[in-house]
Phi, psi and omega in degrees: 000119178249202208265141118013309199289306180313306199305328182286116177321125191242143185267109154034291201254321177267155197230331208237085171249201187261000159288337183282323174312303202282356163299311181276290183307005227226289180255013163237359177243224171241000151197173162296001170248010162243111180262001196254008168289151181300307208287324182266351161323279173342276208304305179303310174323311166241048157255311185312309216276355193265350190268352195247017182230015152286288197315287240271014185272313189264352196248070188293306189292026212258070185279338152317321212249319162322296204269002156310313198273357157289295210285331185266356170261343173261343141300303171315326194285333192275002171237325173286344169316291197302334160298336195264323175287333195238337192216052210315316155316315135340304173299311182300321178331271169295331167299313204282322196284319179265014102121072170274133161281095147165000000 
């Protein structure tokens, strides 16, 4: 089965636009002009990370982009903590919508 996230079309040259953006705060926050909820923080997160761990399958020495993509999985992990520490329902919640392991 696959993630919600996967289903969305990406345009040729920009991957990130601002229709795709108020689209992910749209179905995972609470509405598309709040972008500051932890779910929809979570969601942008592992739409980037799944679009920079597409590139670094063809694009192996790219370490920029490598450690970026570090950097955007330890933010997600420091918002599902914190989600987890203050709202646990909310945490399954999103961990379960985006089929996150764990």
């Amino acid at each position: 089965m696959q993630s919600e996230l996967k289903k969305i079309k990406i345009p040729n040259r920009m991957y990130l636009t601002t229709e795709i953006k108020k689209d992910i705060f749209k179905k995972y926050g609470k509405s598309e002009a709040d972008t500051g909820t932890s779910e929809g923080q979570i969601a942008l997160f592992s739409f980037r990370i799944d679009h920079l761990t597409g590139h670094l399958k063809t694009n192996k020495k790219d370490f920029g982009t490598q450690k970026s993509l570090i950097a955007l999985v330890a933010q997600r992990r420091s918002l599902l903590d914190y989600l987890k520490a203050n709202d646990i329902e909310r945490y399954r919640a999103i961990v379960k919508k985006l089929e996150l392991r764990k």
